[in-house]
C-alpha positions in Angstrom: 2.3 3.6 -14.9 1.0 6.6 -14.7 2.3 9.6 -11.7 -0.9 9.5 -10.6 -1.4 6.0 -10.2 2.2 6.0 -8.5 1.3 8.7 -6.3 -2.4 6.9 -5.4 -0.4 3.7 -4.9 2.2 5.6 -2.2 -0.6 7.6 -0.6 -2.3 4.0 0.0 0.7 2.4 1.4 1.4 5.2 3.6 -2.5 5.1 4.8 -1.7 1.3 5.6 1.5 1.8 7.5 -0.2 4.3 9.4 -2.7 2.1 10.6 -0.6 -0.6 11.1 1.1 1.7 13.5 -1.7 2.9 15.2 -3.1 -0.6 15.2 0.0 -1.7 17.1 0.5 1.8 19.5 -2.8 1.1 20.8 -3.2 -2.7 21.0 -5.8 -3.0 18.2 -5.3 -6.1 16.2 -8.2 -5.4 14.1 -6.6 -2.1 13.0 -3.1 -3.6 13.0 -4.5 -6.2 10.2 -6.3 -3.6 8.3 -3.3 -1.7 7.9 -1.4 -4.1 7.1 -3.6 -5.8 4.8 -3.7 -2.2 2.9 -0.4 -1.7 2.8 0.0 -5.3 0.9 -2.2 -4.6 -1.2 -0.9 -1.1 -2.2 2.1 -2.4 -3.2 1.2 -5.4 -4.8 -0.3 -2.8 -7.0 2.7 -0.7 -7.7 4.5 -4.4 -8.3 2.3 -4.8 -11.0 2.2 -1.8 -12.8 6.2 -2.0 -13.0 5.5 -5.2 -14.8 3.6 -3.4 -17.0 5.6 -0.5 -17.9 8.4 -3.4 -18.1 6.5 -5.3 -20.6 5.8 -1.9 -22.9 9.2 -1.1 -23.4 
């Protein structure tokens, strides 16, 4: 796994949890999900590029 694709990964989860937050701070579900759903997905990412980088060494 590359640094960048480590740093695109964080920068996604971070965008997530902020949403979430904001989602939830202003009684948006919609946004709430969103964020969430972003923030899953961002580290489901970074899960499997360690299996990756596992597998290569």
């Amino acid at each position: 796994m590359g640094i960048g694709d480590k740093m695109k990964n964080a920068a996604e989860e971070a965008k997530g949890k902020a949403k979430a937050k904001t989602g939830d701070a202003t009684d948006n579900r919609d946004l709430q999900a969103e964020g969430e759903t972003e923030e899953s997905v961002a580290a489901l990412k970074q899960a499997g590029e360690k299996a990756k980088d596992a597998f290569k060494k």
